[in-house]
MIVO-314984 format. One record per residue (C-alpha): residue number from 1; residue in three letters; x, y, z. Coordinates in steps of 0.1 Angstrom, whole numbers, plus 5000, padded with zeros to 4 digits. Example, Ala and Ser with C-alpha at 12.3 -4.5 7.8 and 13.67 -1.06 7.14 Angstrom:
BEGIN
+-----+-----+------+-------+------+
!   n ! res ! east ! north !   up !
+-----+-----+------+-------+------+
!   1 ! ALA ! 5123 !  4955 ! 5078 !
!   2 ! SER ! 5137 !  4989 ! 5071 !
+-----+-----+------+-------+------+
This chain:
BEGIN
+-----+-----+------+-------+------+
!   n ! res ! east ! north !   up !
+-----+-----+------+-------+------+
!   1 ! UNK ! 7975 !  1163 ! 5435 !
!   2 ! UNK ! 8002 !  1164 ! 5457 !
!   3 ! UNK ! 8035 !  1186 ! 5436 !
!   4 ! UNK ! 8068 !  1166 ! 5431 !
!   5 ! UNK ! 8095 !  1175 ! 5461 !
!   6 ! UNK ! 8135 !  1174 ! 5453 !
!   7 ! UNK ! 8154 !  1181 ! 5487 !
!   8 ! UNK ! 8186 !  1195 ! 5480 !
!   9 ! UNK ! 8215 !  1192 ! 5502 !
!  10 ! UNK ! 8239 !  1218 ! 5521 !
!  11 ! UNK ! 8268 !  1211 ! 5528 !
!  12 ! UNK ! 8304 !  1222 ! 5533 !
!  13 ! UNK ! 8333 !  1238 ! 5516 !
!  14 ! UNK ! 8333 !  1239 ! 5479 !
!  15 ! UNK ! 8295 !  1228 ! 5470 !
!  16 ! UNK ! 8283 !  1258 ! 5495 !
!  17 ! UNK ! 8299 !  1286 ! 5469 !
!  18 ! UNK ! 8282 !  1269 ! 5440 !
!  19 ! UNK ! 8250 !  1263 ! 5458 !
!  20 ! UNK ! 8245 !  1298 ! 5457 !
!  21 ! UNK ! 8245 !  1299 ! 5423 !
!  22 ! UNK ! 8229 !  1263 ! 5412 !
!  23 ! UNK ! 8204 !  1265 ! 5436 !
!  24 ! UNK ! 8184 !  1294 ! 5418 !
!  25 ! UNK ! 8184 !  1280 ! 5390 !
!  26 ! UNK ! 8170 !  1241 ! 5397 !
!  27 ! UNK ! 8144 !  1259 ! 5417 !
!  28 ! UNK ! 8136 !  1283 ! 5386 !
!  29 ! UNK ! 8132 !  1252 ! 5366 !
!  30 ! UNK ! 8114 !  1228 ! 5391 !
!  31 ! UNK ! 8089 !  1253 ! 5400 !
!  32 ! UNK ! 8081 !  1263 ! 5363 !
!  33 ! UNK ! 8071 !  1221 ! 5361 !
!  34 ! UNK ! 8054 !  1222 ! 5394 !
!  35 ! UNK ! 8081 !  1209 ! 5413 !
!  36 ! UNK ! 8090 !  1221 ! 5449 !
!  37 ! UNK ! 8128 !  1225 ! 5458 !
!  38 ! UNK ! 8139 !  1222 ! 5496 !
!  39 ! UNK ! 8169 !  1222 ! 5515 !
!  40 ! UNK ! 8187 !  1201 ! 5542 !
!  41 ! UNK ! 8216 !  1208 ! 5562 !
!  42 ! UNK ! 8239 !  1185 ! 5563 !
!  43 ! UNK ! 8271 !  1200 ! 5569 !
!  44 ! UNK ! 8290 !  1193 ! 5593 !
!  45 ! UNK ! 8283 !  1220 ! 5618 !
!  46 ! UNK ! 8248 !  1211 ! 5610 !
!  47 ! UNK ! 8255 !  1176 ! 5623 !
!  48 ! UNK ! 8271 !  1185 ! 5650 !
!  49 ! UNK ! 8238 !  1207 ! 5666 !
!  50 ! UNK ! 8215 !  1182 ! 5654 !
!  51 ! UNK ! 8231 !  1160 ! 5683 !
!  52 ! UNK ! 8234 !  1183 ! 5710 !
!  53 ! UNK ! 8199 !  1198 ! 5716 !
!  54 ! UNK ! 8203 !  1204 ! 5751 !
!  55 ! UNK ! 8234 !  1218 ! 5750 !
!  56 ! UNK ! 8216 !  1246 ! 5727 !
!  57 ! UNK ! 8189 !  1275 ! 5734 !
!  58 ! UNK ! 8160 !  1271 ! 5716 !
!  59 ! UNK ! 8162 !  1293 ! 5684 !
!  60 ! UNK ! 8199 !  1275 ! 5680 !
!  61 ! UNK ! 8183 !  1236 ! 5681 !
!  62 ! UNK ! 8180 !  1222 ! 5646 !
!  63 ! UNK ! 8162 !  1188 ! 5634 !
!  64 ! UNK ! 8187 !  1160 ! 5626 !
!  65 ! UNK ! 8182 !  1161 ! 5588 !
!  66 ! UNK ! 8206 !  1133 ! 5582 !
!  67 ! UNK ! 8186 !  1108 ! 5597 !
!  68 ! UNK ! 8150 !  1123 ! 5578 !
!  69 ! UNK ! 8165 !  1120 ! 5546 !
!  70 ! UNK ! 8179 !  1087 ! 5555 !
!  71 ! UNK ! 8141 !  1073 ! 5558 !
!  72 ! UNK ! 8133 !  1093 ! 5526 !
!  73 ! UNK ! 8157 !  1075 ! 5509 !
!  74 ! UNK ! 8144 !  1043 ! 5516 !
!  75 ! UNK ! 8115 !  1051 ! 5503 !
!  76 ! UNK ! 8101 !  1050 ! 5461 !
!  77 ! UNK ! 8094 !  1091 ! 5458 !
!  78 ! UNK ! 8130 !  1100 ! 5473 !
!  79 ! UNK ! 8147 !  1130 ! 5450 !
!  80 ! UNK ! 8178 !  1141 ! 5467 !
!  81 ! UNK ! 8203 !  1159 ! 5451 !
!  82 ! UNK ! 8233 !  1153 ! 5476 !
!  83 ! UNK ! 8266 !  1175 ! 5471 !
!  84 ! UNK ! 8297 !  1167 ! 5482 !
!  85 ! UNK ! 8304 !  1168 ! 5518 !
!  86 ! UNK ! 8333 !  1167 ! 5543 !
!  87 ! UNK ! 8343 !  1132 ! 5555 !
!  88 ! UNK ! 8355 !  1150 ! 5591 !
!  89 ! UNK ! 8383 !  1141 ! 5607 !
!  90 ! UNK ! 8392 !  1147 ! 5642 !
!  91 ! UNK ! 8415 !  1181 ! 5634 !
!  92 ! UNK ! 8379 !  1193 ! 5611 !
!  93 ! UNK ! 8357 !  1182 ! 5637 !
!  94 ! UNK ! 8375 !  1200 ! 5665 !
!  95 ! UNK ! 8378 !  1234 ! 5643 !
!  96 ! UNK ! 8341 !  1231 ! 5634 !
!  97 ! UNK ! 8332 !  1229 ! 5673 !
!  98 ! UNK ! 8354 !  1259 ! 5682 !
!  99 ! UNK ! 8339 !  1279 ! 5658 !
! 100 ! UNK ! 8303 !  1273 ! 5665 !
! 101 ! UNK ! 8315 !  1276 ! 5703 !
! 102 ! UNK ! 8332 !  1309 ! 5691 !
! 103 ! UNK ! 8295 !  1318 ! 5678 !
! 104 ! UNK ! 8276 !  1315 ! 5712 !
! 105 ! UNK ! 8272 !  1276 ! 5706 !
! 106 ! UNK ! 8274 !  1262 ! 5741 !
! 107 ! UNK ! 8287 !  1228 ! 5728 !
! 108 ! UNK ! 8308 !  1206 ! 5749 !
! 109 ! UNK ! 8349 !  1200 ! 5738 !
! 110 ! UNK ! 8359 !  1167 ! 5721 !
! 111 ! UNK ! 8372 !  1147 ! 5744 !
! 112 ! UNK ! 8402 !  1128 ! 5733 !
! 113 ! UNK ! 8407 !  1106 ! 5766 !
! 114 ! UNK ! 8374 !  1105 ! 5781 !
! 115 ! UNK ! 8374 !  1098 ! 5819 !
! 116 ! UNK ! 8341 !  1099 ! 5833 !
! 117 ! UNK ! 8304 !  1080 ! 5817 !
! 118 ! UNK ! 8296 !  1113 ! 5806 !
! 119 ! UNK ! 8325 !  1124 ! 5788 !
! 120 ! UNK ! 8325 !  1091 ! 5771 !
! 121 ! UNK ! 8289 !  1097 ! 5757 !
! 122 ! UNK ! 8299 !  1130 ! 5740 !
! 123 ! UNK ! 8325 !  1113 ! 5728 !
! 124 ! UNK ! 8304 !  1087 ! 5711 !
! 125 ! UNK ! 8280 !  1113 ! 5696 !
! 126 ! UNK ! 8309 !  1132 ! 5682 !
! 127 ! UNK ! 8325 !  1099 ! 5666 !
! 128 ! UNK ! 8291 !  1092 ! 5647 !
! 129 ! UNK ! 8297 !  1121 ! 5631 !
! 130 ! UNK ! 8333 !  1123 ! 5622 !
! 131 ! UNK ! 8344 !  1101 ! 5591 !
! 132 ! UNK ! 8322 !  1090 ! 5563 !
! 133 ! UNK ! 8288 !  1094 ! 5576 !
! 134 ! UNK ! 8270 !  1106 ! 5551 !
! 135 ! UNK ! 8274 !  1084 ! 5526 !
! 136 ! UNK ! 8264 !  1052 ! 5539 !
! 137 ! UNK ! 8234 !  1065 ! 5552 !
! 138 ! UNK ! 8219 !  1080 ! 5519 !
! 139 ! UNK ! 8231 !  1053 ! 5500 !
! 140 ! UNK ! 8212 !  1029 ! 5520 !
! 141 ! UNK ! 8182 !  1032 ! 5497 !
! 142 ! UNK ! 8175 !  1035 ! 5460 !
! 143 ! UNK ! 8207 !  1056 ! 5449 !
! 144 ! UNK ! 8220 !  1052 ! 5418 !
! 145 ! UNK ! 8253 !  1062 ! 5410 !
! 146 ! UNK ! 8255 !  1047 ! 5372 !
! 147 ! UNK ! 8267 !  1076 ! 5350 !
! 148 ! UNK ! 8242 !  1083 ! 5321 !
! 149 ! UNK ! 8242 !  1070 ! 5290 !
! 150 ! UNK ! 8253 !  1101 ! 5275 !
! 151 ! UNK ! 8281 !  1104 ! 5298 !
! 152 ! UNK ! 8295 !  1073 ! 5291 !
! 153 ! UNK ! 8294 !  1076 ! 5249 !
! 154 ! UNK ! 8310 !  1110 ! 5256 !
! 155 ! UNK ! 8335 !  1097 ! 5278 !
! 156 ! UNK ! 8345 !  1069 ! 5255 !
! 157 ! UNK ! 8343 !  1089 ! 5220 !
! 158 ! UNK ! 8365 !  1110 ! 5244 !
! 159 ! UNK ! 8393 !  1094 ! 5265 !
! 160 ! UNK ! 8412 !  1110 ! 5290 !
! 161 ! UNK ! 8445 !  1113 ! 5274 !
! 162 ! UNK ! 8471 !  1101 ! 5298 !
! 163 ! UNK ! 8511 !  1116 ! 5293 !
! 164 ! UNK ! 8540 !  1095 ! 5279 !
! 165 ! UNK ! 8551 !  1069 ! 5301 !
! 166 ! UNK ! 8583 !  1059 ! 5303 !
! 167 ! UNK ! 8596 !  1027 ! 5318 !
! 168 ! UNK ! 8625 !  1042 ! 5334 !
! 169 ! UNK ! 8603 !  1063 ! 5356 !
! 170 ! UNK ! 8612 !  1054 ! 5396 !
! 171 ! UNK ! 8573 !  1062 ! 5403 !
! 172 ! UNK ! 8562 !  1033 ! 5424 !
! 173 ! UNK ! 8535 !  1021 ! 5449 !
! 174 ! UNK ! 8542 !  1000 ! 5477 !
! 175 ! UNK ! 8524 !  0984 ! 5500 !
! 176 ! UNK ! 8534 !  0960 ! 5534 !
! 177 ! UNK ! 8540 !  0925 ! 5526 !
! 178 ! UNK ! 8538 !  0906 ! 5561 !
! 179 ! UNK ! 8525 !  0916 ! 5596 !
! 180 ! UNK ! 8493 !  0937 ! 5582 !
! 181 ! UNK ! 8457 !  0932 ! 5580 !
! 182 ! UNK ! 8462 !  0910 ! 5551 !
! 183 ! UNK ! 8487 !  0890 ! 5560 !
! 184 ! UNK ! 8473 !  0883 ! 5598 !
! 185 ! UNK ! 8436 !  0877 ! 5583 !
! 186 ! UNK ! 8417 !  0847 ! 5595 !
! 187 ! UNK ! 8378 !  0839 ! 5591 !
! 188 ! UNK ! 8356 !  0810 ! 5606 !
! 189 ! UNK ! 8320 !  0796 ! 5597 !
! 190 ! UNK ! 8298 !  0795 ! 5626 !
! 191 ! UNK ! 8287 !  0761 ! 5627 !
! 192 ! UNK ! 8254 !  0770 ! 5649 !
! 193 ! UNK ! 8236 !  0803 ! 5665 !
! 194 ! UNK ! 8263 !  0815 ! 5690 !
! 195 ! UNK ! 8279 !  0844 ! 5711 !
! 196 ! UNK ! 8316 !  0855 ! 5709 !
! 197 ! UNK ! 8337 !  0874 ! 5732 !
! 198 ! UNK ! 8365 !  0902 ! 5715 !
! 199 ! UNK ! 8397 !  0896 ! 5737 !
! 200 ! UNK ! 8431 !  0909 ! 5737 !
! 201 ! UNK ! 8461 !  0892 ! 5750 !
! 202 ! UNK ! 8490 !  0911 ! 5754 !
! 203 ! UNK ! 8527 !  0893 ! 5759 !
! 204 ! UNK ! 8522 !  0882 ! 5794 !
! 205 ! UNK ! 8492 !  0865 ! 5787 !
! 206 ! UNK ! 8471 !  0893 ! 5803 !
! 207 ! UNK ! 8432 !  0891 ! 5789 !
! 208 ! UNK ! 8415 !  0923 ! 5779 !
! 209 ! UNK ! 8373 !  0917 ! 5769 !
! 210 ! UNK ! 8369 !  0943 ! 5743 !
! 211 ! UNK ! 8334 !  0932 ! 5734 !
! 212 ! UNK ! 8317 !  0910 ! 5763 !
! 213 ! UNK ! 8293 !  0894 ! 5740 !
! 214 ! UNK ! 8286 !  0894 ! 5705 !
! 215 ! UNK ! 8255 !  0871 ! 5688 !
! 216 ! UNK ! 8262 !  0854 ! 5657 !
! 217 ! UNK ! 8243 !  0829 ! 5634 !
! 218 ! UNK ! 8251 !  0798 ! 5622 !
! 219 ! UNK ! 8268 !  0795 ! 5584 !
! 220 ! UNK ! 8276 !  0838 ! 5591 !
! 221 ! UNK ! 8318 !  0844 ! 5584 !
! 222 ! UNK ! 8332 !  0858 ! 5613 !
! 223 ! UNK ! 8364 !  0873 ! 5604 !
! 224 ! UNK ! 8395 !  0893 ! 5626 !
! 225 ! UNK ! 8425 !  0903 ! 5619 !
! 226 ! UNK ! 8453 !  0931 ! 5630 !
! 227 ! UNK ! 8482 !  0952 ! 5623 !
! 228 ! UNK ! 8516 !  0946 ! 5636 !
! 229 ! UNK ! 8528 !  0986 ! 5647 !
! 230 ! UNK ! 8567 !  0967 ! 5646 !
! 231 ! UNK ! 8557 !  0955 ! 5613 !
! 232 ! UNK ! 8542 !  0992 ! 5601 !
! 233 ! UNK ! 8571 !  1013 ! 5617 !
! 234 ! UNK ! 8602 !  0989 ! 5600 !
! 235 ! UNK ! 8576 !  0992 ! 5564 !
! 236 ! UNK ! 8577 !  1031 ! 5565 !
! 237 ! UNK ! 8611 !  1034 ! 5578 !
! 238 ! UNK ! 8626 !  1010 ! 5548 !
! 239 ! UNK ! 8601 !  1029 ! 5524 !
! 240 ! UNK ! 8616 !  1063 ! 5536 !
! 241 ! UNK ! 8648 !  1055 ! 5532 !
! 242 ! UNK ! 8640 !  1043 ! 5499 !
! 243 ! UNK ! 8627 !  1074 ! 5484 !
! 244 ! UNK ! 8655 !  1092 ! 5498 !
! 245 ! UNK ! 8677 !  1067 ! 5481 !
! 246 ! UNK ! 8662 !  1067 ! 5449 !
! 247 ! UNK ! 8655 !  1109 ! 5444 !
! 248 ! UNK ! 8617 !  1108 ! 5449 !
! 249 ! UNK ! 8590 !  1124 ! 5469 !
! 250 ! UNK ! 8579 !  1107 ! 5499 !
! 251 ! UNK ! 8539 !  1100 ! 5500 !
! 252 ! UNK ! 8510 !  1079 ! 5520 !
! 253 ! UNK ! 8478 !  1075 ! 5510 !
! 254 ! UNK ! 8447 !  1063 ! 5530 !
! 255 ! UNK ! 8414 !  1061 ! 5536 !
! 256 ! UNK ! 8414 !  1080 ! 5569 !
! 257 ! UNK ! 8381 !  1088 ! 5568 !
! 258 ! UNK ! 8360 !  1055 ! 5556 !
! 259 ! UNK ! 8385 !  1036 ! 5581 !
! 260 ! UNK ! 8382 !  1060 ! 5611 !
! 261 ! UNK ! 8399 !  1037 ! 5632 !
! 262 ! UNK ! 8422 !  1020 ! 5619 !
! 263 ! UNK ! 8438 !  1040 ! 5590 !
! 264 ! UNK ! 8446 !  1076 ! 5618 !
! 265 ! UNK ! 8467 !  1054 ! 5639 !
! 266 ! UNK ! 8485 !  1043 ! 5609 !
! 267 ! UNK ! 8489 !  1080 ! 5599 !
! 268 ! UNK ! 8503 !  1089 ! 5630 !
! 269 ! UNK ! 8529 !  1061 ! 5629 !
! 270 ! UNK ! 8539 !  1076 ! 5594 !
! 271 ! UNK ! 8542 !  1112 ! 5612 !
! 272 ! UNK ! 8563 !  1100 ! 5638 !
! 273 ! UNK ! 8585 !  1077 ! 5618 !
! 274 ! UNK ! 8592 !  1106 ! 5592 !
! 275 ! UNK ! 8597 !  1130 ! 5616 !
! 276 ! UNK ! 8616 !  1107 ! 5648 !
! 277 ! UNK ! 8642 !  1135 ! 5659 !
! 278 ! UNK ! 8613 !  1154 ! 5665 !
! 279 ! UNK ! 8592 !  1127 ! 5688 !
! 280 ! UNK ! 8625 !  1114 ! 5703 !
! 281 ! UNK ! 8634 !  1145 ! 5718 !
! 282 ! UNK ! 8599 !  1160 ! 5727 !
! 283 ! UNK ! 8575 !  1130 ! 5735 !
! 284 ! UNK ! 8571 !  1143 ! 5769 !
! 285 ! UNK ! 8561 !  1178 ! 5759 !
! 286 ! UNK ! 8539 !  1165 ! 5738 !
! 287 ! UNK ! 8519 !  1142 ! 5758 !
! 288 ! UNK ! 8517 !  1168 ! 5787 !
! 289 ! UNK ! 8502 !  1192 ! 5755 !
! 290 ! UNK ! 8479 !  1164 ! 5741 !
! 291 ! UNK ! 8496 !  1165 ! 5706 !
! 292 ! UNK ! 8483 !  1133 ! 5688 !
! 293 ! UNK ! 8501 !  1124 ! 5656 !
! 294 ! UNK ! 8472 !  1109 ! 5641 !
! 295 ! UNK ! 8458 !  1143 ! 5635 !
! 296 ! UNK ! 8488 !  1152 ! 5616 !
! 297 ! UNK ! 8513 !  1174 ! 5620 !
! 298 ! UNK ! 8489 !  1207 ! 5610 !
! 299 ! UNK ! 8476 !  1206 ! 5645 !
! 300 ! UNK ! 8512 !  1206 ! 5661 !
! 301 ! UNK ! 8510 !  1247 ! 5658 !
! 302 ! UNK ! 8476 !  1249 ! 5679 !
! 303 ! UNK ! 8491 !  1226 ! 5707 !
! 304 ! UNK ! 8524 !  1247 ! 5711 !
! 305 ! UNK ! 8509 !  1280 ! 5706 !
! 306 ! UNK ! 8511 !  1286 ! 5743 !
! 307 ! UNK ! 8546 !  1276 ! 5743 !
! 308 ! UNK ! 8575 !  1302 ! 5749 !
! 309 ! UNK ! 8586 !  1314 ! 5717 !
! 310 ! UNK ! 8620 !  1303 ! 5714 !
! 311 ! UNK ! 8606 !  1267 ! 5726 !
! 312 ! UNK ! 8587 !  1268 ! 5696 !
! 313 ! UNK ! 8615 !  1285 ! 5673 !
! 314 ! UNK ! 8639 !  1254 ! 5685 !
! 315 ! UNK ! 8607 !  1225 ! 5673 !
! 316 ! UNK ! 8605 !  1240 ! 5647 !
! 317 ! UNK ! 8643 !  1241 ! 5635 !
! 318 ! UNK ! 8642 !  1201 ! 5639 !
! 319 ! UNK ! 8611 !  1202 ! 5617 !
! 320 ! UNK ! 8632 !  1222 ! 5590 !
! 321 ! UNK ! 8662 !  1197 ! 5594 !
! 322 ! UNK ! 8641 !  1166 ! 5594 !
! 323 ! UNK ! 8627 !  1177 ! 5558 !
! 324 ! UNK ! 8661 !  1181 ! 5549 !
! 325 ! UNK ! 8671 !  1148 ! 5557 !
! 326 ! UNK ! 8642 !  1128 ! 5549 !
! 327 ! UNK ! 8629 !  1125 ! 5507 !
! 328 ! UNK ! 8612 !  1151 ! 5495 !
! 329 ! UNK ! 8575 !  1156 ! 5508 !
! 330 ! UNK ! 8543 !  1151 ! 5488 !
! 331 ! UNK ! 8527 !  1185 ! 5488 !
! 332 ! UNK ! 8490 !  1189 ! 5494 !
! 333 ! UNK ! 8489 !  1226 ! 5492 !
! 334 ! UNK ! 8529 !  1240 ! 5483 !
! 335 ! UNK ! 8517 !  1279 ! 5485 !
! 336 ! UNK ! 8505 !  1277 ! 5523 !
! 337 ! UNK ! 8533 !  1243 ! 5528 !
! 338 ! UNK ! 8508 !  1220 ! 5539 !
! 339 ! UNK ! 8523 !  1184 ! 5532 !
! 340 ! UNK ! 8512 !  1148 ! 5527 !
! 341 ! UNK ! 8517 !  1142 ! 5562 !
! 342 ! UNK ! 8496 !  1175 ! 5579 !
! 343 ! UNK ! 8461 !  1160 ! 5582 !
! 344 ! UNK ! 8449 !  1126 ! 5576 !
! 345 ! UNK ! 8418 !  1136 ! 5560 !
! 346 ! UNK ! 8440 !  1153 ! 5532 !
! 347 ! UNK ! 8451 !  1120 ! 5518 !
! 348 ! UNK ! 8424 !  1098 ! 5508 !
! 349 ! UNK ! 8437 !  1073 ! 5485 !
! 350 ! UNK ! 8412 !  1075 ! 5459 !
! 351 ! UNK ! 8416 !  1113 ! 5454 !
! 352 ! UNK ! 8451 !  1121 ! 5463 !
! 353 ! UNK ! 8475 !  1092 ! 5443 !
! 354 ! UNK ! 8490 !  1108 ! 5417 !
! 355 ! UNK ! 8478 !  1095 ! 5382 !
+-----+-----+------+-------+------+
């Protein structure tokens, strides 16, 4: 008879310190019942060598785990306990490959403007990692995420008590009300089995094919939409000066990770509309260093660290006076001042707006 299996998952940050711990103990318990505990890496270094084999020596190569448990998981005898795991952004994913570089990993750099076929294919394997990959894979089969019954009578005999809240407070959330997705969207039914072309026409009427040809069915919703950046920038602007105005911290909140194209850019407008002294005057310094503001201002340091010191010493003077212009910043992590607007991964909406 063949013994029960659970894989457990390893992962990064956080859920690797208790692992150490945990793990002991389920496989104390699932072996006394005949039950064998494994392991899969799934971390995000572990991702990252599970797609560049060749780039690796033999002992280094690992098997994609993400992709074996994501036919487990399709199937009626999947057991995986999955811990939480980084949704990487671009300033994670680039630290994670200089480390493992660092360690005698022969991995190719990230390439943030590819130029050549090549460059663009490590670019696409990297950007099938970063983001919310995990999830959607292990999720694709029989999870179940329902809280137990037990949870649930405990959680209602025992609400979360929420503070005294008073109508005066100046605590709002707001949100663009013309020019973004919403307001631009736009759907058709397919009236029979078809192919459409993506295009983009740009003021002068010039046509750029972003998708040559795409099959569709007939009765299937096709639906498009977009963002207008004028819209966005006169939003945050109007939003800054209001919390400046009104005596209130200064947040944004995203889901950089799940929308890992979309919601960065919009990150990086909010960087460089907070901080515009800053861009005005340096723009050119910073495109010949290849800062990007959607990776937040946190990777601003590693892009001027070959600068001369009192280059950097002048930035980051303007820095100092922008904050003490703009409204107060959001803080992320006060003790080691890393703000609301460092890296985009920091501020997913559904764990980072205040209660």
């Amino acid at each position: 008879m063949e013994h029960g299996k659970i894989i457990y998952t390893f992962t990064d940050e956080a859920p690797a310190l208790a692992t150490h711990s945990l793990l002991p103990i389920i496989q104390t318990f699932a072996g006394a019942c005949g039950v064998d505990v494994e392991t899969r890496d799934i971390s995000l270094a572990g991702r990252i060598l599970a797609r560049f084999p060749e780039h690796l020596t033999e002992d280094q190569r690992i098997g994609d785990a993400l992709e074996e448990l994501g036919e487990l998981a399709k199937t009626p005898h999947a057991n995986i306990i999955k811990l939480p795991n980084i949704s990487a952004s671009i300033p994670q994913m680039k630290a994670a490959i200089s480390e493992l570089q660092s360690r005698g990993y022969e991995l190719p750099n990230y390439p943030d403007d590819p130029s050549s076929p090549e460059e663009k294919e490590i670019k696409d394997r990297y950007d099938r990692i970063k983001g919310s990959a995990v999830n959607p894979v292990l999720r694709e089969g029989n999870s179940d995420r329902r809280a137990p019954a037990a949870v649930k009578q405990y959680a209602k005999k025992h609400p979360h008590p929420m503070g005294a809240w008073s109508p005066n407070s100046k605590s709002h959330v707001s949100h663009m009300t013309q020019g973004d997705f919403r307001s631009n969207e736009k759907s058709i039914t397919v009236q029979s089995d078809d192919t459409f072309r993506i295009e983009h026409v740009d003021s002068n009427g010039a046509v750029t094919v972003l998708k040559e040809a795409v099959p569709v069915l007939k009765d299937e919703i096709v639906d498009g939409t977009f963002m207008s950046k004028k819209a966005l920038v006169t939003f945050l602007e109007a939003q800054i000066e209001d919390a400046k105005a009104q005596g209130i911290l200064f947040s944004i909140h995203l889901k950089a990770t799940m929308m890992k194209v979309s919601d960065p850019i919009i990150f990086g407008h909010a960087v460089k509309v907070f901080f515009a002294n800053v861009f005005d005057k340096h723009r050119d310094l910073f495109e010949k260093l290849g800062f990007n503001a959607n990776d937040g201002l946190g990777s601003l340091g590693g892009a001027l660290q070959e600068r001369p010191q009192a280059e950097r010493d002048e930035i980051e003077a303007e820095i100092q006076a922008c904050y003490a212009q703009r409204p107060s910043l959001a803080m992320v992590d006060s003790d080691r001042g890393i703000t609301n607007l460092h890296v985009p991964s920091d501020i997913i909406v559904d764990a980072s707006m205040p209660a």
